[in-house]
N, C-alpha and C positions, 0 to 999 in steps of 0.2 A: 638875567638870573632870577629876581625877586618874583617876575611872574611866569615862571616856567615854576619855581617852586608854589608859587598858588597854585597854579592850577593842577600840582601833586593832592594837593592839598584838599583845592575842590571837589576833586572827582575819586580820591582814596578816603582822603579820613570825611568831611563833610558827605560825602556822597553814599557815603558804604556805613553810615553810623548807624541807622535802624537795622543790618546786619549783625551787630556785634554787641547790642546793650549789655551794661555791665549787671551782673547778676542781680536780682531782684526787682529790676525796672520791668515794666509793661506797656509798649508803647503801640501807636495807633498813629496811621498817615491819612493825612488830609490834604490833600492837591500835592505839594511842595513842601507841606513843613509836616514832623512827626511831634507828636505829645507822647507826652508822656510820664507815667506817677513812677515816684521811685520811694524810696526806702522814709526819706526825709520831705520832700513835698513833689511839685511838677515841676518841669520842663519842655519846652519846646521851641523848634530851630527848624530855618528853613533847609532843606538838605541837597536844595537842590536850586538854581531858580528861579524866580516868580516872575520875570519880565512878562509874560505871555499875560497873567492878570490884569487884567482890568482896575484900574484905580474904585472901582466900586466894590471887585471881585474879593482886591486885598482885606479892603475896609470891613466885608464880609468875613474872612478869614481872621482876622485878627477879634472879630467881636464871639464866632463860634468856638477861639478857642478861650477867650476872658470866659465864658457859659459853662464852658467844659469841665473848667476846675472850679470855676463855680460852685457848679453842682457838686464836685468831690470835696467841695467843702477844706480845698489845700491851695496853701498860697502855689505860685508858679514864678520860674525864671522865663524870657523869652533873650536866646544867645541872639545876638544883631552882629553881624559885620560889617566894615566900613563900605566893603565894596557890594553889601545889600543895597536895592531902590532905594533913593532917599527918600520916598512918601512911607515907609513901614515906622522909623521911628515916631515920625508926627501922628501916628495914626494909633501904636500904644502909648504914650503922653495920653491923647485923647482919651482911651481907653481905663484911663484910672495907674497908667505904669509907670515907676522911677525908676529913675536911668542910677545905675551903679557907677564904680570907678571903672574906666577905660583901658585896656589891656593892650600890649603888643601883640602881636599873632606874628611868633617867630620858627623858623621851620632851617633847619639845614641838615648838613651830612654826620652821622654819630662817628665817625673814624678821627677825627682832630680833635673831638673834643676826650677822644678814651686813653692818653697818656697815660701814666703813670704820673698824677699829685701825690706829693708829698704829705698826707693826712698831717695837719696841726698837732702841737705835741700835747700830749695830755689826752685824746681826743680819739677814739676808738668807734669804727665803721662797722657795723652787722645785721645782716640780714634778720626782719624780725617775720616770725607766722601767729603769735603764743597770744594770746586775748590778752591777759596783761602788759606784754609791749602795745597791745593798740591802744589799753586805756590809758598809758601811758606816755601814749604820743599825745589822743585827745587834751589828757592836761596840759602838755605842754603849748597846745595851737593855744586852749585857750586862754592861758598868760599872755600870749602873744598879742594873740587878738581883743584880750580884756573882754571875750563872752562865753557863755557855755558849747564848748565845744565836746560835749561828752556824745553826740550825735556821731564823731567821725568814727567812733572804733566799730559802730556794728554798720558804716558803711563800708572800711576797712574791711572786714571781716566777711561780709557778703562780696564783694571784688576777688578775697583771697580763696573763695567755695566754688571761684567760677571755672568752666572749663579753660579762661585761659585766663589763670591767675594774672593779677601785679604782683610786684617785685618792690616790697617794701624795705627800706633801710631806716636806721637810725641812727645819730652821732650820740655817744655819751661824754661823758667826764664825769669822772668819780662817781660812776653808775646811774647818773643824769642823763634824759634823754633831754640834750637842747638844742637837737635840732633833727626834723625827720625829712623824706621824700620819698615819692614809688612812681616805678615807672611802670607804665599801663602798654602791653604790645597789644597791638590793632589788628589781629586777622584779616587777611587778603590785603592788605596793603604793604608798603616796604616801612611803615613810620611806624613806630613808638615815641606815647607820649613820656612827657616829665610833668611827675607833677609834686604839690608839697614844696618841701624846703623851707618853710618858714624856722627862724633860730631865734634862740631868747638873747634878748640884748646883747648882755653880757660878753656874747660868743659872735658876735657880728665884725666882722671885718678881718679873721684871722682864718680864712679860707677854709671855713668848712661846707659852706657852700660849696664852692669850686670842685671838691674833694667827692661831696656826693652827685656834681652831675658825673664827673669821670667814674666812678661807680656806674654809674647806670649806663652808662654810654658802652661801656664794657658790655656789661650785660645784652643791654641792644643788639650789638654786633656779634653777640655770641649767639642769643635765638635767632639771628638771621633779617634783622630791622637794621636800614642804612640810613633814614634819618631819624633824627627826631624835632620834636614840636612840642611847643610851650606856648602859652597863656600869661606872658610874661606881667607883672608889675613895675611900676618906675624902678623900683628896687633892686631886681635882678635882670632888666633889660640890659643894664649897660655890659653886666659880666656877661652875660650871653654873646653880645656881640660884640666884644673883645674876645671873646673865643672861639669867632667864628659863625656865628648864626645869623641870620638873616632876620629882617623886620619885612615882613612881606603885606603887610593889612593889619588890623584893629579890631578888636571884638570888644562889646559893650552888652552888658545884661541888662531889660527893665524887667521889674518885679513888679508884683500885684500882692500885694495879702502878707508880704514877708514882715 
């Protein structure tokens, strides 16, 4: 099962992603992996791949694309999965990149997880569009995360202008947003992501989480997406997969310039 769901995975959402960039990104392929500038800095991932490369070929690809944003004068992420060549990591190290926190790469079916939760009491679910709920979310990630997060509302915001909108939610309490998530549907594939979720302390462990993935999971199954896919943290790995989701693979970012 874990790798019948990879390879959903491989070949809809990795595979079809320079298909579907999220509104204001501008991307460009190079052999196997796509660059790309967005709204906040670069990115790039291979989408496809690279066995056929040359261990000199890679080492080439990976220095044309450190040049590239370079030149554009913007830090870049490069997404790495686990079941990427193991010569690509050693090769951005090399390259001047630091490796981030390690993620689950979890993927299963949205119909078990779209029940009917019990939203927490106190604790009110609603779909947000309005530029003030996003700057509103932004504060809150950035409590969370203890940095300036005022960058996410007009990423928000451009995602929400796009021909195929996310699906923004927020939790409040007493008009507090403390806790948000949106789920992001994938054209031409059957997966919509989850994404977000982060909650301010305080509100941890009284299932508002849980609350907003069955939110979305609804939603998913209503635009016609049967699974969905997360970018899990230690944090919400385990409620995932007590709800049913799979740990299929590992994704790891290195940065440059960040």
């Amino acid at each position: 099962m874990p790798d019948e769901l990879l390879r959903i995975y491989d070949e809809e959402v990795r595979g079809g992603f320079a298909r579907r960039l999220p509104n204001g990104w501008t991307g460009s392929a190079d052999g196997p992996l796509i660059r790309c500038l967005t709204s906040r800095d670069g990115f790039a991932m291979l989408t496809e791949p690279a066995d056929e490369l040359s261990g000199s070929d890679l080492e080439s690809l990976v220095g044309r694309t450190v040049a590239y944003f370079r030149d554009q004068a913007t830090p870049f992420e490069w997404k790495t999965f686990d079941h990427d060549r193991p010569d690509l990591s050693p090769l951005l190290v090399a390259a001047g990149a630091k490796a981030e926190d390690h993620e689950a790469l979890i993927l299963g079916e949205a119909q078990p997880l779209a029940s009917d939760v019990r939203v927490p009491d106190g604790i009110e679910i609603r779909q947000v569009t309005d530029r003030a709920d996003l700057d509103r979310i932004a504060e809150m990630e950035g409590k969370v995360w203890g940095e300036d997060w005022t960058w996410l509302a007009d990423d928000l915001a451009a995602r929400l202008a796009g021909d195929d909108p996310i699906h923004v939610l927020v939790a409040e309490a007493d008009g507090t947003v403390v806790s948000a998530a949106w789920l992001t549907p994938m054209p031409g594939t059957r997966v919509a992501g989850l994404w977000g979720g982060s909650t301010l302390a305080a509100y941890r462990g009284r299932g508002v989480y849980r609350a907003l993935v069955a939110a979305r999971a609804r939603r998913a199954l209503d635009l016609g997406y049967s699974f969905l896919q997360v970018d899990a943290s230690d944090d919400s790995r385990p409620i995932l997969e007590r709800l049913g989701l799979t740990v299929i693979g590992g994704t790891r970012p290195y940065v440059i310039g960040r």
